[in-house]
C-alpha positions as CSV (number, residue, x, y, z in Angstrom):
1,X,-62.7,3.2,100.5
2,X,-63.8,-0.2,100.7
3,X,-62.4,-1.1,104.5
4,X,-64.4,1.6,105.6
5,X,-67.7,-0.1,104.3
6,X,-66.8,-3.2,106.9
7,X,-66.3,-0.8,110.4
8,X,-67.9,1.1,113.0
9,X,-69.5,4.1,111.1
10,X,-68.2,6.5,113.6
11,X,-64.2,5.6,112.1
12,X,-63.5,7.7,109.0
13,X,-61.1,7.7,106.7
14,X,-58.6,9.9,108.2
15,X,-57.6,7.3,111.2
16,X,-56.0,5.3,108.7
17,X,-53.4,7.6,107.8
18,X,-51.7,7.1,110.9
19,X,-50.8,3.2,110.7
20,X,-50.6,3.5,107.0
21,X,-47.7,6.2,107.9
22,X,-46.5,4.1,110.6
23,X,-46.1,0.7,108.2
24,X,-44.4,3.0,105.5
25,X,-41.9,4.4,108.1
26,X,-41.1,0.8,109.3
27,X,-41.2,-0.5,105.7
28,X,-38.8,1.8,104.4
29,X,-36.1,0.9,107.5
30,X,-36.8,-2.7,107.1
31,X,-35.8,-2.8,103.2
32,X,-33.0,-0.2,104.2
33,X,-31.8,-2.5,107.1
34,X,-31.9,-5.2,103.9
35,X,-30.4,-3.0,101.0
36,X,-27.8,-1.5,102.7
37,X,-25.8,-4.6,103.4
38,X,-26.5,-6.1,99.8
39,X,-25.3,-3.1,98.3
40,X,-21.8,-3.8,100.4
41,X,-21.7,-6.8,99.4
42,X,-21.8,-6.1,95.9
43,X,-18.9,-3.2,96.1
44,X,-21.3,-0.2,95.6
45,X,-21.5,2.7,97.8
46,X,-23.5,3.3,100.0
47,X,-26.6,5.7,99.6
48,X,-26.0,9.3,101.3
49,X,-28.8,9.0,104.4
50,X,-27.8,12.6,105.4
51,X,-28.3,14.2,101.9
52,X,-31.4,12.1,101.2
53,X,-32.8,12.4,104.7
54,X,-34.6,15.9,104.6
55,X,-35.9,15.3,101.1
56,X,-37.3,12.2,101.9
57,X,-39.3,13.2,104.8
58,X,-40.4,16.4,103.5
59,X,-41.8,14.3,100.3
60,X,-43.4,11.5,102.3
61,X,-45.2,14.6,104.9
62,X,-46.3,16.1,101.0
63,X,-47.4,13.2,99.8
64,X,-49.3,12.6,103.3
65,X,-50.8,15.3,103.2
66,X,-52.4,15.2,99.6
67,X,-53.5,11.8,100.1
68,X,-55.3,12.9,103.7
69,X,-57.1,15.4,101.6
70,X,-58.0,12.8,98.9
71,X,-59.5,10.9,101.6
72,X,-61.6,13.7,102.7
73,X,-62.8,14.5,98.7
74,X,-64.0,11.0,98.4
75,X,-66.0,11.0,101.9
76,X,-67.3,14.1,100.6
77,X,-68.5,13.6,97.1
78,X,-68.1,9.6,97.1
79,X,-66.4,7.1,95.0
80,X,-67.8,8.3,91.6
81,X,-66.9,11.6,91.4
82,X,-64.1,12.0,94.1
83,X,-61.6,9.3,93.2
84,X,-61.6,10.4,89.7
85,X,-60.8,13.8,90.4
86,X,-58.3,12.6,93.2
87,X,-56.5,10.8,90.1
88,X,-56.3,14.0,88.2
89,X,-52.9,14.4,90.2
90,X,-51.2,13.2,86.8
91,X,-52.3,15.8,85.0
92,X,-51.2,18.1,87.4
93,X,-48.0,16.4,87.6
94,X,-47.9,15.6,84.3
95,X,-48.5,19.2,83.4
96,X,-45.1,20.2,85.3
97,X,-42.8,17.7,83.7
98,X,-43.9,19.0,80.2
99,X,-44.3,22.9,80.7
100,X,-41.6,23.3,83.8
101,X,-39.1,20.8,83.7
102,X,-39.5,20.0,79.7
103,X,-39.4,16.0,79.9
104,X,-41.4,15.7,77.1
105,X,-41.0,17.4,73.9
106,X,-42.6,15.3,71.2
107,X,-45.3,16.8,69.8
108,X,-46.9,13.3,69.5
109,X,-46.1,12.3,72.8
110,X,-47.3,15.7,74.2
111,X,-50.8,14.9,71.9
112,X,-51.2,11.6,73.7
113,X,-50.6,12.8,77.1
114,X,-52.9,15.5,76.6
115,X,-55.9,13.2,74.2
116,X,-55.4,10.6,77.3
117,X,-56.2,13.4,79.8
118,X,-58.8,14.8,78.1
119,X,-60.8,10.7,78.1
120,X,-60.1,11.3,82.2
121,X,-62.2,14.6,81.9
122,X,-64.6,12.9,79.7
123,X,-64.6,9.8,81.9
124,X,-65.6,12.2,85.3
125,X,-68.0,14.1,83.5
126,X,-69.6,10.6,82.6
127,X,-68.8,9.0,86.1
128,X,-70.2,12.0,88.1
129,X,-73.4,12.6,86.6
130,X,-74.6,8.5,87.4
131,X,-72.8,9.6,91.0
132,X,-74.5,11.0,94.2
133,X,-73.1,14.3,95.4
134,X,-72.9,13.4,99.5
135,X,-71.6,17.0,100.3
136,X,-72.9,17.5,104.4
């Protein structure tokens, strides 16, 4: 992470999550505050805060929390190898929309999906051997 190559070396990556999640909360209320009253405007309903409330929050703690332990792979095994394998997330997710929730049924577009991961496997296989392992 390259803000962490400009600070104190005793801050690590894991104090950013907590303004990061700050400026996200305040973010999303500030284009709410904004979208809300355009969308009355225009004649639209508005969206259903109680129904979308729960989701919301339980998505942006998941999402948190995957990207807190991103941030500890990448301390761990650096930028070559870790933030590679940290993107692997759309293969994982990828592999869900086409074998769980059957979004993609193509056989060509299920060949690309899976030719394009395997260049990201080939690509960390490459990456990570010119990499330093920094495991403590």
């Amino acid at each position: 992470m390259v803000p962490l190559k400009y600070v104190d070396k005793s801050i690590k990556g894991p104090e950013y999550l907590i303004s990061f999640g700050l400026g996200a909360a305040v973010s999303g209320c500030a284009i709410l505050a904004v979208y809300y009253p355009v969308l009355q405007m225009l004649g639209k309903p508005p969206p259903k805060l109680k129904a979308c409330a729960r989701p919301g929050i339980l998505t942006g703690l998941l999402w948190s929390a995957g990207n807190f332990c991103g941030i500890l792979a990448i301390q761990q095994l650096g930028l070559t190898l870790g933030w590679p394998l940290v993107q692997c997330q759309f293969l994982v997710s990828g592999a869900w929309g086409i074998f769980y929730f059957k979004e993609v049924t193509g056989t060509y577009e299920r060949g690309m999906f899976f030719a394009s991961g395997g260049l990201v496997l080939a690509s960390i296989w490459i990456l990570s051997s010119y990499g330093v392992l920094r495991v403590s």
